[in-house]
C-alpha positions as a printed Julia matrix, in Angstrom:
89×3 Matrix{Float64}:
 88.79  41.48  123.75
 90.09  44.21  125.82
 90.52  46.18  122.12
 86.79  45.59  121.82
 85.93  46.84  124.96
 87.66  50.01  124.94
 86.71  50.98  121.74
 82.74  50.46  122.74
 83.62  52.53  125.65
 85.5   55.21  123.43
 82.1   55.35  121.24
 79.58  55.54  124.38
 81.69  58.22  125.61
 82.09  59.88  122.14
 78.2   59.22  121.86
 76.96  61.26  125.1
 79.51  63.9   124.72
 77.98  64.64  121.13
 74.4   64.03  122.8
 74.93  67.38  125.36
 76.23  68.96  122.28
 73.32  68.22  120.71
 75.01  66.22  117.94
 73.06  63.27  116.9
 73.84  61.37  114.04
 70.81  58.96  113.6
 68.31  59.57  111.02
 65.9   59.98  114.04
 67.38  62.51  116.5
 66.47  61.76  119.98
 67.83  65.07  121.38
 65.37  66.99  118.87
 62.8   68.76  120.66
 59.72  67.94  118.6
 60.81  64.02  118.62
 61.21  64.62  122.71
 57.31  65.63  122.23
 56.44  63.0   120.39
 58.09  60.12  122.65
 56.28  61.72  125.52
 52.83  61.29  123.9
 53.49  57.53  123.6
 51.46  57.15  120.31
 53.39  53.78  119.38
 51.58  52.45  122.56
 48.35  54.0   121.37
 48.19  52.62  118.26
 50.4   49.56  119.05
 46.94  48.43  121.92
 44.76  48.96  118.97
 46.82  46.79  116.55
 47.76  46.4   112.81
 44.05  46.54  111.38
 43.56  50.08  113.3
 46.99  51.42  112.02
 46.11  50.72  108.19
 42.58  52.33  108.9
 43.98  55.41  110.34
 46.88  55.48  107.64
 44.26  55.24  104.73
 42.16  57.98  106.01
 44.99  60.16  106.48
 45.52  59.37  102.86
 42.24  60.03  101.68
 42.26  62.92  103.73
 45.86  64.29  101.97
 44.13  63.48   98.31
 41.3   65.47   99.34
 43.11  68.59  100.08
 45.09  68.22   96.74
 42.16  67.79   95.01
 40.43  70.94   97.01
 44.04  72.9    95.59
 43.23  72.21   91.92
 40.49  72.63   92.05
 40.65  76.8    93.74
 43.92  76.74   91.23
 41.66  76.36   88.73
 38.92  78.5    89.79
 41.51  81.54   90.13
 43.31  80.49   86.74
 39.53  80.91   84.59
 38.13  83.8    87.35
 35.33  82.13   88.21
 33.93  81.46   91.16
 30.73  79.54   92.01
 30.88  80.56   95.96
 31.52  83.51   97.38
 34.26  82.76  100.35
């Protein structure tokens, strides 16, 4: 037990000492700056009041938004490919 114990204090120790490095070996970093921004907005508690049905709206619009740019790509792509333009930007 006393094994254990030492080596979870080892690892905690290991783990801060890497943290004011700025070492972080999670997927997520926490000592990143832009996920520091991010926490401090608190969007998981804005979208977690609103619940599941208002996550999957704003996800899908997002998508349809995304597909709607691509779409708006190919489409100049393609206007720049032939040389013709219908508008005048």
């Amino acid at each position: 037990m006393d094994a254990k114990l030492s080596y979870a204090s080892i690892e905690t120790k290991k783990k801060k000492k890497d943290a004011k490095r700025g070492l972080c070996m999670s997927l997520v970093r926490p000592c990143c700056r832009a996920w520091q921004v991010f926490s401090f907005l608190q969007l998981n508690a804005f979208m977690e009041a609103r619940g599941y049905t208002f996550f999957l709206v704003c996800l899908y619009v997002m998508i349809a938004g995304l597909a709607l740019n691509v779409a708006l790509c190919f489409w100049v792509s393609k206007s720049f490919a032939n040389n013709s333009f219908g508008h005048v930007w």
